[in-house]
C-alpha positions in Angstrom: 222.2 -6.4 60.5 218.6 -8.0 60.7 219.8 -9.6 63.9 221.2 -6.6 65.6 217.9 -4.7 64.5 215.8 -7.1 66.3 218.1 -7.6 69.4 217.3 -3.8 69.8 213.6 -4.1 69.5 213.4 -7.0 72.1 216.3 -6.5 74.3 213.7 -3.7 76.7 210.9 -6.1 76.6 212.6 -9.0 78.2 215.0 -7.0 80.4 212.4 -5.1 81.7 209.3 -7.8 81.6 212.0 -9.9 84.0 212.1 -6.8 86.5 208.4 -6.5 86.7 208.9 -9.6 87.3 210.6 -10.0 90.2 209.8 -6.5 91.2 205.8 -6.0 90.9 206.3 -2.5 92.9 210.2 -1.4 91.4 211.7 1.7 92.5 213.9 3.6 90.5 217.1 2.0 91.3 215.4 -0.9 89.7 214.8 0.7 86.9 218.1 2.7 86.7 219.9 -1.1 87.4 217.9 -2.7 84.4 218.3 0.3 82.2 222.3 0.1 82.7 222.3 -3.5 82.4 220.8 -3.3 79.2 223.0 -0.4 78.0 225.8 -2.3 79.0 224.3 -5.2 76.4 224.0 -2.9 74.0 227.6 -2.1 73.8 228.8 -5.5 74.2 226.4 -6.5 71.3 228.1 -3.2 69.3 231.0 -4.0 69.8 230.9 -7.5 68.7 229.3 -6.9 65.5 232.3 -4.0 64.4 234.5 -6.7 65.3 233.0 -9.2 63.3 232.9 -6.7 60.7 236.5 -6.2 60.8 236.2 -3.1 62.4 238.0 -1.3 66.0 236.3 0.9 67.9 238.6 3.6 66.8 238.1 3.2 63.0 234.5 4.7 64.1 235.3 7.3 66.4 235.3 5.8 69.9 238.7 5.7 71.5 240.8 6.8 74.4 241.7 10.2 72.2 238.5 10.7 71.4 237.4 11.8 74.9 238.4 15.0 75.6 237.8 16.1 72.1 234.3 15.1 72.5 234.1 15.7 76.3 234.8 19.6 75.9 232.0 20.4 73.5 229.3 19.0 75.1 230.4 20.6 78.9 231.0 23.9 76.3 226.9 23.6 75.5 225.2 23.2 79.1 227.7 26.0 80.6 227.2 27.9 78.0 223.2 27.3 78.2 223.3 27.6 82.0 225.1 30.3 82.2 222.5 32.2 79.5 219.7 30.5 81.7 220.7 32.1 84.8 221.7 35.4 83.5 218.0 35.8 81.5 216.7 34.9 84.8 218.5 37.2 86.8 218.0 40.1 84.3 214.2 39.5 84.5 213.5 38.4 88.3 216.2 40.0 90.1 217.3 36.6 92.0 218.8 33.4 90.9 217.2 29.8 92.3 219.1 26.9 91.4 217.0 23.4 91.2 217.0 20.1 89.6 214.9 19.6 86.8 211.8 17.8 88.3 210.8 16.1 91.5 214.2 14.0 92.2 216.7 13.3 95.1 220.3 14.5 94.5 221.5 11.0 94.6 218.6 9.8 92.3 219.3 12.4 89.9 223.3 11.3 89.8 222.2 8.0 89.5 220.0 8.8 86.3 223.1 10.8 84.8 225.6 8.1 85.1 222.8 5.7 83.3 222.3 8.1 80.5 225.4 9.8 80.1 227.8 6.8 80.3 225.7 3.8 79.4 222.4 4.7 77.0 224.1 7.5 74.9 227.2 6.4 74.1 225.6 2.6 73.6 222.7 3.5 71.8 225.2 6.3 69.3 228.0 3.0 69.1 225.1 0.7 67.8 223.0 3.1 65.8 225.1 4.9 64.5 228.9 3.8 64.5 227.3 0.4 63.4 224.0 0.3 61.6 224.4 3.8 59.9 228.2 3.3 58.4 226.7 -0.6 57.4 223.4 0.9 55.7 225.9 4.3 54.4 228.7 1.8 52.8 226.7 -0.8 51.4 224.8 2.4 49.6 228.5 3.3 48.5 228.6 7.1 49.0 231.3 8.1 46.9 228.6 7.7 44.2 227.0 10.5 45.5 226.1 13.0 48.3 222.5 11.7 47.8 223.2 7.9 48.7 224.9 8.8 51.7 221.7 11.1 52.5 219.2 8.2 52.0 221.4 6.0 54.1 221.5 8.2 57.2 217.8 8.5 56.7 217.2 4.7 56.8 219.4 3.8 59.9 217.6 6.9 61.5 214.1 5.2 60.5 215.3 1.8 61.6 215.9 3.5 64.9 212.9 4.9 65.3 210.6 1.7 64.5 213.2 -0.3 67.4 211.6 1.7 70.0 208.1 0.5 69.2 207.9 -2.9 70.7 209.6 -1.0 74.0 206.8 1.8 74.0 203.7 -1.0 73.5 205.0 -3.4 76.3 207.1 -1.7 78.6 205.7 1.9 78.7 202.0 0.4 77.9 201.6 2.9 75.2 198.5 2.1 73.3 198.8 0.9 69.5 198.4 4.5 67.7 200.2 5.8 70.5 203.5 4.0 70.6 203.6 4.1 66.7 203.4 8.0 67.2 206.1 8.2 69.8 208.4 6.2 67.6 208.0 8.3 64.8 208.6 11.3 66.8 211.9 9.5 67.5 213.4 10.1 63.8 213.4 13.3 63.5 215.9 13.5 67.0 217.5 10.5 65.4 218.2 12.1 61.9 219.8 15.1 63.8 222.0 12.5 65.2 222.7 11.1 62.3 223.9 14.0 60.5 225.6 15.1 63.9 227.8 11.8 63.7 228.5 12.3 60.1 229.5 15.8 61.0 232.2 14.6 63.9 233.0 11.1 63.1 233.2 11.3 67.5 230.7 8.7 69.4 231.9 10.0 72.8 230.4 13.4 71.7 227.3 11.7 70.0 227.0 9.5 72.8 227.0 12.5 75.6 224.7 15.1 73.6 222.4 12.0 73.2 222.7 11.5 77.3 221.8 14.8 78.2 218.8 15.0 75.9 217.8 12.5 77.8 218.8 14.0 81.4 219.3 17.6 80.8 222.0 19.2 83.1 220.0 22.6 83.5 219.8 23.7 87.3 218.1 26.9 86.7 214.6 25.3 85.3 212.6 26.5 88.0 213.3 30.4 87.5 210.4 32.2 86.7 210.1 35.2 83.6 208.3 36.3 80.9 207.1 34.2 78.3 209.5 35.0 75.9 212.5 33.4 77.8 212.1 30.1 77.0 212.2 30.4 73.3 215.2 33.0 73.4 217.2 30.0 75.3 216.1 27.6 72.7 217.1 29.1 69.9 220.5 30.7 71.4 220.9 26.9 72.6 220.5 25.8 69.2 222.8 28.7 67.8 225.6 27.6 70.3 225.5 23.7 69.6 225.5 24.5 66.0 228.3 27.0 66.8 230.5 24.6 68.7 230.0 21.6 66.2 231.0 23.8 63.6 233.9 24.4 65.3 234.7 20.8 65.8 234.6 19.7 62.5 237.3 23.1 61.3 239.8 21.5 64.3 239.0 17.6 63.5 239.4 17.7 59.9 242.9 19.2 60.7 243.6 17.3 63.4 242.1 14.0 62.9 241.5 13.6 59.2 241.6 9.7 59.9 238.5 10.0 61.2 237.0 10.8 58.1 237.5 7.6 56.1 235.0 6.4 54.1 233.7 3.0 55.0 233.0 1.3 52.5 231.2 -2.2 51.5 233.7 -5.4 51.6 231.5 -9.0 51.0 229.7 -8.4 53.7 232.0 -6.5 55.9 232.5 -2.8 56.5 235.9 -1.6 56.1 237.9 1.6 56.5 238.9 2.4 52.7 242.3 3.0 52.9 242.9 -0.5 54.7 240.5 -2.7 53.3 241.0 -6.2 55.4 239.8 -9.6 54.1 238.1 -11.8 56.8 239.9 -15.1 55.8 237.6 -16.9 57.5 234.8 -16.4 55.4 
């Protein structure tokens, strides 16, 4: 765990310290090529470590038939919020302007998607929480109590937010105080995760909603209104997600009760309970 901690906090400062590297003036493909490459590390190194821990994929909630379960929400919440988007604007300009969230090119903006959507959501959800949150959960043993499983979705959301340090003070040249502050600004978003994963036991729909925070698919941001429309979309946004989650976990727990198997603490291994698995080799 130590080592899969620290991989995380160094893996954006060599990655990207080589592209400045070779690339004194990069352009964004550079760094949407570096960012994918490193996303792509993130789920080999993931995947590993559940392996090692006697773990699938699947026994954590990423699979082939766990893609259109998670796939539907998540298009669900930006129709829904475009849709409310464009109809607020409509109602209070009388016109509709579609645009892309800041100053991109069409293929750029694709490009950033792909990166975020398929690569640093679903990685960084696989590792931080399929992984080190079920290790931190298990080894806390839950069925003790709510509480433990409370404090270890708090610590793995911690751990995640001190990672990103080391990447804000040498790639993004954050000052000290600075990249300390944007770290801890981190946990909060990563606690919502947390509890988010806990909720739906479903990476692919962790891993998307974590994606489009990152790249929001909203192509009515430039429409003009009164000041009150933005925090009306907000909060309806909010309402919606927490709508459509709720609705998630009613069908999953029918549907898909295996993915709500404790893990629990083996040696040091994390196994599903119902089929705990000795590693022979150690």
């Amino acid at each position: 765990m130590v080592t899969f901690i620290l991989v995380m906090a160094l893996l954006p400062i060599g990655l990207f310290g080589l592209v400045f590297h070779l690339f004194p003036k990069p352009s964004p493909w550079h760094g949407i090529g570096a960012t994918i490459l490193g996303a792509s590390a993130i789920y080999a190194l993931s995947w590993g470590i559940l392996r090692w821990e006697g773990l699938s994929p699947a026994d954590v909630g990423l699979s082939r038939a766990h893609i259109v379960p998670g796939l539907l929400p998540v298009v669900t919440i930006y129709m829904g919020l475009n849709g409310l988007a464009a109809l607020l604007g409509w109602l209070t300009s009388g016109s509709l302007s579609p645009a892309l969230a800041g100053e991109t090119s069409g293929l750029v903006w694709i490009a950033t998607a792909v990166e975020q959507w398929l690569f640093v959501g679903p990685a960084e959800e696989l590792g931080a929480r399929a992984y080190l949150q079920n290790k931190i959960v298990s080894l806390l043993d839950p069925r003790q109590s709510r509480w433990r499983k409370g404090v270890g979705i708090l610590g793995a959301s911690l751990l995640f937010g001190l990672w990103h340090i080391p990447q804000r003070l040498w790639v993004q040249g954050m000052p000290p105080s600075q990249a300390i502050v944007s770290a801890v600004s981190v946990v909060p978003v990563a606690l919502l995760f947390g509890l988010l994963y806990d909720t739906t036991r479903n990476v692919v729909l962790c891993g998307l909603l974590h994606g489009t925070l990152n790249h929001q698919p909203f192509f009515f941001t430039e429409l003009e209104g009164p000041a009150w429309l933005g925090p009306v979309t907000t909060l309806t946004g909010l309402a919606l997600i927490g709508t459509i989650v709720w609705a998630y976990r009613r069908w999953a727990t029918s549907h898909r009760q295996a993915d709500f198997r404790p893990l629990i603490a083996s040696s040091d291994a994390i196994v599903p309970e119902p089929t705990r698995r000795l590693d022979s080799g150690r």
